[in-house]
N, C-alpha and C positions, 0 to 999 in steps of 0.2 A: 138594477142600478138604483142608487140612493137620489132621491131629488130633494130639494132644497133649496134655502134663500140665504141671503148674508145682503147685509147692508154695513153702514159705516156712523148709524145718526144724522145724518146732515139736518141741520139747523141755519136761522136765517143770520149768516152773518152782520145783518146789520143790525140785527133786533135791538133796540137800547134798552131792554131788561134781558140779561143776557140769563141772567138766571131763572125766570119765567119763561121765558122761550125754551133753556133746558128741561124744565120740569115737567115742560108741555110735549116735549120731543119724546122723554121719555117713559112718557105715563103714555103716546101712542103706540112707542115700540114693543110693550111690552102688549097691549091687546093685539100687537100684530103676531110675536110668537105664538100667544098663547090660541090665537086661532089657524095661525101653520099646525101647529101639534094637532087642534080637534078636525082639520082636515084630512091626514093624516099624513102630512108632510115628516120626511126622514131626519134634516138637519137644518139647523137654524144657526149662520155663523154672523159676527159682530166683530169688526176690526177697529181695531186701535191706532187714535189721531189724537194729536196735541195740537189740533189748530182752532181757528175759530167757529170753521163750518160745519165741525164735526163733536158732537156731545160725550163719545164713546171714548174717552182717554185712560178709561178701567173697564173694559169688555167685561172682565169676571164677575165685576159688580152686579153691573146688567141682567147677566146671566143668573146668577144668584134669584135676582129675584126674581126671571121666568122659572126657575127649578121649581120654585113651590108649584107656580100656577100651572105646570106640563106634565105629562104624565109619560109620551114618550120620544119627542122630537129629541135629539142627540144638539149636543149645546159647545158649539166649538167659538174661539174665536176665529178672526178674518180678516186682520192676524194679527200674532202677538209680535211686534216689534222687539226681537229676543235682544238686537246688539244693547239696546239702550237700556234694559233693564237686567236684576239680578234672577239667575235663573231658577236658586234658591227660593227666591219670593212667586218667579213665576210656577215653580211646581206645586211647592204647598199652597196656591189661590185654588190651581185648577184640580189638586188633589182635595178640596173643601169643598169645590165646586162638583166633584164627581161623587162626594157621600148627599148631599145635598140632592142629588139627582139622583142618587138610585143610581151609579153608572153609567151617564149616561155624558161624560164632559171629555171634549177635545180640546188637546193646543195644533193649531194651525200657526206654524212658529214661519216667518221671513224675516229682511234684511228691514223692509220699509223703502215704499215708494214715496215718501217722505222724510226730511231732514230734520224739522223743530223739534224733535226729542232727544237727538246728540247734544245740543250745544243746553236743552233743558236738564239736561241731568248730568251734563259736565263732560261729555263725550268727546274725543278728538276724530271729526273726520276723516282724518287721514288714517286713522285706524278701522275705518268701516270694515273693511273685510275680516280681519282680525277678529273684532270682537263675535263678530259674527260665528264664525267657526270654532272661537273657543268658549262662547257661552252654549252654544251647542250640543260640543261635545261635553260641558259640567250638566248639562239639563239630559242628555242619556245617562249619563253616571248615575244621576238623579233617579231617574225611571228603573235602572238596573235594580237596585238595591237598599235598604235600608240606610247602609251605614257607608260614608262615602268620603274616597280620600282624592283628591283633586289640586292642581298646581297649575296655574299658566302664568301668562304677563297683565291681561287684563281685570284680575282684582285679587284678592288674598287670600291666598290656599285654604284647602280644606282637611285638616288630618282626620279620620276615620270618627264623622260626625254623625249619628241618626239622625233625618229629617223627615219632620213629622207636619199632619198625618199622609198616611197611605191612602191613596187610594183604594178604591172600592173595585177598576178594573186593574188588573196587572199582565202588560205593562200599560198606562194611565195611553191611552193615543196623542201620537204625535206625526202630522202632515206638517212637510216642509211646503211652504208657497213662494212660487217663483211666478215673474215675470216676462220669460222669454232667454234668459241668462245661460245659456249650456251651462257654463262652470256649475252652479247652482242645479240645474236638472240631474247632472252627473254625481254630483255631491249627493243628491236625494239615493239616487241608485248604487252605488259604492257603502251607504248607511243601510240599503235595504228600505226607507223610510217611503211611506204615501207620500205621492205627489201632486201639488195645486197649481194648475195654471190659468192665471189670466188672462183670459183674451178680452179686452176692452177694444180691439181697435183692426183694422186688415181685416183679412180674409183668415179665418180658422183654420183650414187646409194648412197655412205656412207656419202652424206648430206642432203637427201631425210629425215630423222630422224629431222632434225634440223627445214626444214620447219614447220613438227607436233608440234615441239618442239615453235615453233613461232606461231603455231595458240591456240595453247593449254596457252598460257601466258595472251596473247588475250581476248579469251572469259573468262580465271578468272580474267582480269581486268576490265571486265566489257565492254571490245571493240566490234566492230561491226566487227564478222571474215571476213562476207562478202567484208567490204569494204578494205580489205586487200591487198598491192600488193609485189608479190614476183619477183626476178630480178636475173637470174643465170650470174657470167660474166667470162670469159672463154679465152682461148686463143685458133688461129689458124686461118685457111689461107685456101683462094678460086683457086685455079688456073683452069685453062683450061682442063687438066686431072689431076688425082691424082695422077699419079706417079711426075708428075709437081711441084704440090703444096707440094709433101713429101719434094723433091731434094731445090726447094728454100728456103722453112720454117727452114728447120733443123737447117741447121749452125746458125742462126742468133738467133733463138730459145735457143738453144745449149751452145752457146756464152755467152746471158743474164743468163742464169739458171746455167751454170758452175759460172759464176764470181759472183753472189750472194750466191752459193752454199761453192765458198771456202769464204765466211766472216760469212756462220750460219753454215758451219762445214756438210756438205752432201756431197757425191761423183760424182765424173763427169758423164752428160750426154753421153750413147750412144745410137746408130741409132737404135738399136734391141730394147731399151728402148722405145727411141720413137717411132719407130714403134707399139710398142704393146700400145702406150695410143694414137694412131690416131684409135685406133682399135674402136668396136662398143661399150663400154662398158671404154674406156679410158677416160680421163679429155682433150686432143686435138682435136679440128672440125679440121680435115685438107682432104680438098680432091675437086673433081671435085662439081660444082652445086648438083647433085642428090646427091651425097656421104653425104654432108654437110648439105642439106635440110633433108635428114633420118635421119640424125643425130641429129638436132635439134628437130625436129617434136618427134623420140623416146623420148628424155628428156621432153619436155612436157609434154608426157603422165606419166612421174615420178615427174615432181616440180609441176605442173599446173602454170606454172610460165607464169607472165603478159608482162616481156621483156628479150629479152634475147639480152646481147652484147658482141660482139666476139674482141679479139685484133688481131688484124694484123700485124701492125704497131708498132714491137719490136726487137729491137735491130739495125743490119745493114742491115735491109730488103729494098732492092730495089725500089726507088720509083714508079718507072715506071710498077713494078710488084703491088705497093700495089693498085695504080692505077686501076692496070687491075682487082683486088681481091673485091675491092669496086663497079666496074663495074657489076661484076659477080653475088656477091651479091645483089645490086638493081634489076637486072634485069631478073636474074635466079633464084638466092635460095628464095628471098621473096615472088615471086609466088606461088612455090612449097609450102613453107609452109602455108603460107595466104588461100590457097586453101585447102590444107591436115584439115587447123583446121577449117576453115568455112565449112567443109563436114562433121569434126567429131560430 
């Protein structure tokens, strides 16, 4: 199983040098890849937000510049907001992004659990699904072949065009990310396509259904289950003990999850709450190396899932701490668990 992290940038939205605060967000994120890679972390993803909290509005950018500094962490985003954008611009980033790295670039394409980039690049809502599915299917087209002829209703055809460059892997990877959506689960399995699922919240057990529900779309489209791969992605934090990692996580955890929570209408985060979801059966990995390698290793034995990535690096979590979380992880929990599943 692949391990790995994915963050989103989060930055201080109140900062009043809004541009100093990004410069600063992201001159940490990128010593945080490049010390995933020397741990010797699998994948490193970066999702994409047009808001104020979040610095990452061009993942591929980002990414770019850890290409130089990595030698072999696998470089995806987390995820590309495919309705909002053209899939044409999104294949040829991550096909520059993949000669760049030696190989080494993912698109991790969703819908967006966020809105600000429909109405930012002129999108009508009411076409969410839409665009969704037919920028999709132009961004396989895409990966299929060189030369590419394409028609929908959401932008203007393509008569048998080369677009360039090629990637370096063929076909360039492509993980669909969902939320919990069947339509969307089934969607991934009917493509054949990797699948990412979010668990931020509940109990993990109540999306163990969704994977069946993925393989079962699968073999009635005729797909290869085998070659299947499944992706749980999760939030929580490594520290040195786990009373440690409770005390740092929380607020900043806390923080992100209240100020999203008053614009979709949910109630504030407290410590008893989160306490009971770091627990063994929660949606939070949060705790010392062994706590957090149990805890992944348990879920395994429930997703059979092929990567699994943790976020860290959410909200105003200290750099120096995420640091040390990154550390811990390369060098502590990917053990534990690389050895738990190569024995099982």
């Amino acid at each position: 199983m692949e391990l790995g992290l994915y963050t989103f940038a989060d930055v201080d939205p109140n900062a009043a040098n809004k541009g100093a605060e990004g410069a600063r967000r992201v001159a940490d994120l990128l010593e945080e890849i490049e010390l995933a890679d020397q741990v010797g972390l699998d994948v490193f993803g970066l999702g994409e937000h047009h808001r104020v909290d979040y610095a990452a509005s061009s993942p591929v950018t980002i990414l770019a510049a850890a290409a130089v500094k990595t030698k072999n962490i696998r470089l995806t985003s987390a995820v590309s907001v495919l309705s909002s954008d053209d899939p044409v611009r999104v294949f040829q980033q991550f096909s520059t992004l993949d000669l760049l790295s030696n190989g080494r670039a993912e698109i991790m394409a969703g819908r967006g659990s966020f809105i600000e980039s429909f109405p930012l690049f002129g999108y009508d809502l009411n076409d969410y699904d839409t665009l969704f599915e037919e920028k999709l299917d132009l961004l396989l087209a895409l990966r299929e072949g060189e030369f590419v002829s394409w028609s929908g209703k959401t932008r203007a055809p393509i008569s048998n065009r080369g677009v360039y460059p090629r990637p370096l892997q063929d076909p360039l990877p492509l993980w669909i990310a969902v939320g919990g959506t069947p339509q969307s689960v089934a969607r991934a399995g009917v493509l054949g396509l990797p699948l990412a699922i979010a668990i931020i919240g509940g109990e993990p057990r109540r999306f163990a259904p969704l994977v069946k529900l993925y393989h079962d779309a699968a073999a009635r489209a005729g797909q290869d289950v085998e070659k299947l791969k499944t992706s749980i992605n999760v939030h929580g934090f490594i520290a040195d003990t786990t009373e440690k990692a409770a005390d740092v996580f929380y607020g900043p955890q806390a923080e992100v999850m209240d100020r999203i929570g008053r614009e979709r209408g949910w109630g504030p985060t407290s410590r008893h709450q989160f306490d009971v979801s770091r627990g063994p059966h929660g949606a939070l990995f949060v705790g010392d190396p062994e706590t957090v390698a149990e805890k992944i290793i348990a879920h395994h034995k429930l997703f059979r899932n092929d990567r699994f990535l943790l976020q860290m690096a959410i909200g105003p979590m200290p750099h120096a701490e995420i640091m040390r979380g990154i550390e811990l992880y390369g060098t502590k929990v990917a053990p534990l668990v690389r050895k738990a599943l190569t024995a099982a």
